[in-house]
C-alpha positions as CSV (number, residue, x, y, z in Angstrom):
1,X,30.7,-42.6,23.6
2,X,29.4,-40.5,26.4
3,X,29.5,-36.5,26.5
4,X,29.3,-34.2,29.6
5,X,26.2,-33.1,30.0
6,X,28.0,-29.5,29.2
7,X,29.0,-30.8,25.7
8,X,25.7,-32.0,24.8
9,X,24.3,-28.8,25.6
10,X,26.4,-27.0,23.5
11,X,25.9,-29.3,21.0
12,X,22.2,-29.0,21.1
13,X,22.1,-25.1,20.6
14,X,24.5,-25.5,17.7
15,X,21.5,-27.2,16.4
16,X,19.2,-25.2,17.4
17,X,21.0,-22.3,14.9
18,X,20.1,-24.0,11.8
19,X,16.6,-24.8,12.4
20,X,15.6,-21.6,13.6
21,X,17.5,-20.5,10.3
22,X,15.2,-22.9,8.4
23,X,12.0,-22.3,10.2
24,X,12.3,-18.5,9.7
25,X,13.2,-19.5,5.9
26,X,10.4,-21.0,5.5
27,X,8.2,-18.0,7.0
28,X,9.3,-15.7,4.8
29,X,8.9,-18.1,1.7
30,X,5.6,-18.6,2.6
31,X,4.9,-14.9,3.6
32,X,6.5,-14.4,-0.4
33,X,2.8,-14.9,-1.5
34,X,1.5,-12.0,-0.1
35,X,-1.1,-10.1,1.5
36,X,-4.8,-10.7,-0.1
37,X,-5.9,-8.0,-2.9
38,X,-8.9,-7.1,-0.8
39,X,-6.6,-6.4,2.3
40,X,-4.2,-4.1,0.0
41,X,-7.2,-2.6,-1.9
42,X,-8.3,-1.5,1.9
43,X,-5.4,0.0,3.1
44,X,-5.5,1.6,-0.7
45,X,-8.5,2.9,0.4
46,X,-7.4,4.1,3.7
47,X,-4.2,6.0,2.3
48,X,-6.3,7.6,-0.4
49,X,-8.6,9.4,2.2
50,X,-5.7,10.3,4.3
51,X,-4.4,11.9,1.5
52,X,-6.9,13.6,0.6
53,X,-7.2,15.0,4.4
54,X,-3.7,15.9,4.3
55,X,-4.2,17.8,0.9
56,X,-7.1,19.9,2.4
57,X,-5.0,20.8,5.1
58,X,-1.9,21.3,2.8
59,X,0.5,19.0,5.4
60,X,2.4,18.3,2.2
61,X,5.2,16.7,3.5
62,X,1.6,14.3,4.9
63,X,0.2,14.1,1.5
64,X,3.7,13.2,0.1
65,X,4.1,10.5,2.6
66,X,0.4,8.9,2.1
67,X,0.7,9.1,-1.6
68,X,4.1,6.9,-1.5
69,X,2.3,4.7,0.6
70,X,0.0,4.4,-1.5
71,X,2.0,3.9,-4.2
72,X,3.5,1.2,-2.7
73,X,-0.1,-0.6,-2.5
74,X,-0.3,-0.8,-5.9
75,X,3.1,-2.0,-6.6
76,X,1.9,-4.7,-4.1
77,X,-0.9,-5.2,-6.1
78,X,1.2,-5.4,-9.3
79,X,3.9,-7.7,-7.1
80,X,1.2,-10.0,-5.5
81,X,-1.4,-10.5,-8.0
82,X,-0.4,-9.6,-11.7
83,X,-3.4,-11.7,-12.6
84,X,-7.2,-11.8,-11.1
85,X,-9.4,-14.4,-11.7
86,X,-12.6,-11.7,-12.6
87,X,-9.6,-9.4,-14.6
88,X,-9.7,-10.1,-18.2
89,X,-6.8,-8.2,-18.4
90,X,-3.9,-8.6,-16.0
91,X,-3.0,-6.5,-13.4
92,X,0.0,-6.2,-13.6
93,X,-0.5,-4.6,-17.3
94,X,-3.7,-2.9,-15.7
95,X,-2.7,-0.9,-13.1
96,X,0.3,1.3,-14.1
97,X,-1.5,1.2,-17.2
98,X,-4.5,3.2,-15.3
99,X,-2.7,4.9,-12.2
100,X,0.8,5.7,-12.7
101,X,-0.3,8.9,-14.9
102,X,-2.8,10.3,-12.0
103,X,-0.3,9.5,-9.2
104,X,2.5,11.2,-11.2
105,X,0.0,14.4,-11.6
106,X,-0.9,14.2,-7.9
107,X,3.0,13.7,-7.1
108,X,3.2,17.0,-8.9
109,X,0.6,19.3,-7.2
110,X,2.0,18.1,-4.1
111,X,5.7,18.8,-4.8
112,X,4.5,22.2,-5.9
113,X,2.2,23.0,-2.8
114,X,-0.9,23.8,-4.7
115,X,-3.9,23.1,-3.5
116,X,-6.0,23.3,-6.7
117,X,-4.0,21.4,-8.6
118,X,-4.0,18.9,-5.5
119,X,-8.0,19.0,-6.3
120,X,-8.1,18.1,-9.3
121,X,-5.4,15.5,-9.6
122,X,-7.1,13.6,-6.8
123,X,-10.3,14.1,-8.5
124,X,-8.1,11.9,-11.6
125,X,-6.5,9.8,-9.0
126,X,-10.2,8.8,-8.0
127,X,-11.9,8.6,-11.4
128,X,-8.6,6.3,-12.1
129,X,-9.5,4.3,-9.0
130,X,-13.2,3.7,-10.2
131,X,-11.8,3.0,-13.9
132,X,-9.4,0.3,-13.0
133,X,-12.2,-0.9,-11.1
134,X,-14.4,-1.0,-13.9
135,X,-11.7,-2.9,-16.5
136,X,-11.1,-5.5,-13.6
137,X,-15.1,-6.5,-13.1
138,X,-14.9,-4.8,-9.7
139,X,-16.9,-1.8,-10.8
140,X,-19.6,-2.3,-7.7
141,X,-16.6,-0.6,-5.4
142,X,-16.9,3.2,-6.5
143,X,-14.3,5.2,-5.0
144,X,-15.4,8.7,-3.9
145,X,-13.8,12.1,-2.6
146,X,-14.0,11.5,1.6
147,X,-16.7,13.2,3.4
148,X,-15.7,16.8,5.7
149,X,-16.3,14.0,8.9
150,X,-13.2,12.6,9.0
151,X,-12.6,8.8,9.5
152,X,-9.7,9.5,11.1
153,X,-10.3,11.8,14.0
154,X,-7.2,10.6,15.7
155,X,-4.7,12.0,13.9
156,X,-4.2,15.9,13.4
157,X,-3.8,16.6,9.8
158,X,-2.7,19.8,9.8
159,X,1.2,20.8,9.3
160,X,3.3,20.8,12.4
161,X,4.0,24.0,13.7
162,X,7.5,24.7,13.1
């Protein structure tokens, strides 16, 4: 049987709809595994200083938005790897365990718009850092309060005038 060359054509991009279908599948089945824990653990790292520039410059609606993203880093973490082969306890038991009652206090001081409390919650976010470090045989990476240079001198931290 011979087709116009019209109808094979149309044929062939009928086909062409189920294995890009497939091929995108597949992507995102394979993407399913994850990002690497050192890549979330730096963007961890990089949220936590941005926060805490935010906080010093009491942007909260900044602070609010870095801590959620942050938050979201360790739900990855949690999501991705709820085991570690140096762990002996499993992340995903380790981690909330640790950090959901220093992000909740943190959550707080920022809701509230108070800057001391903001202190000293990221002074327990950070300590909580160091300690879930410290339980997962990761204890060389110390976490610390960001230096007064920032990192991030291309982005102004203070609140938008309104």
């Amino acid at each position: 049987m011979n087709l116009p060359s019209r109808a094979l054509g149309h044929m062939r991009n009928l086909l062409t709809v189920p294995v890009v279908a497939m091929t995108l599948s597949v992507s995102a089945c394979a993407r399913e595994t994850g990002p690497e824990l050192g890549e979330i653990m730096t963007l961890t790292q990089m949220r936590h200083a941005k926060l805490w520039y935010a906080g010093r410059a009491q942007n909260w609606a900044l602070a609010d938005y870095e801590l959620d993203e942050l938050e979201e880093g360790l739900d990855d973490v949690v999501r991705f790897h709820p085991t570690h082969k140096d762990a002996p306890l499993p992340l995903s038991q380790l981690v909330p365990k640790i950090m959901n009652q220093p992000v909740d206090e943190l959550r707080r001081a920022i809701k509230a718009g108070d800057g001391k409390a903001f202190e000293v919650a990221l002074a327990g976010l950070t300590k909580a850092c160091n300690s879930c470090h410290q339980a997962s045989h990761f204890g060389f990476n110390v976490v610390r309060q960001p230096e007064e240079s920032s990192w991030f001198s291309n982005q102004d931290f203070a609140p938008p005038h309104q």
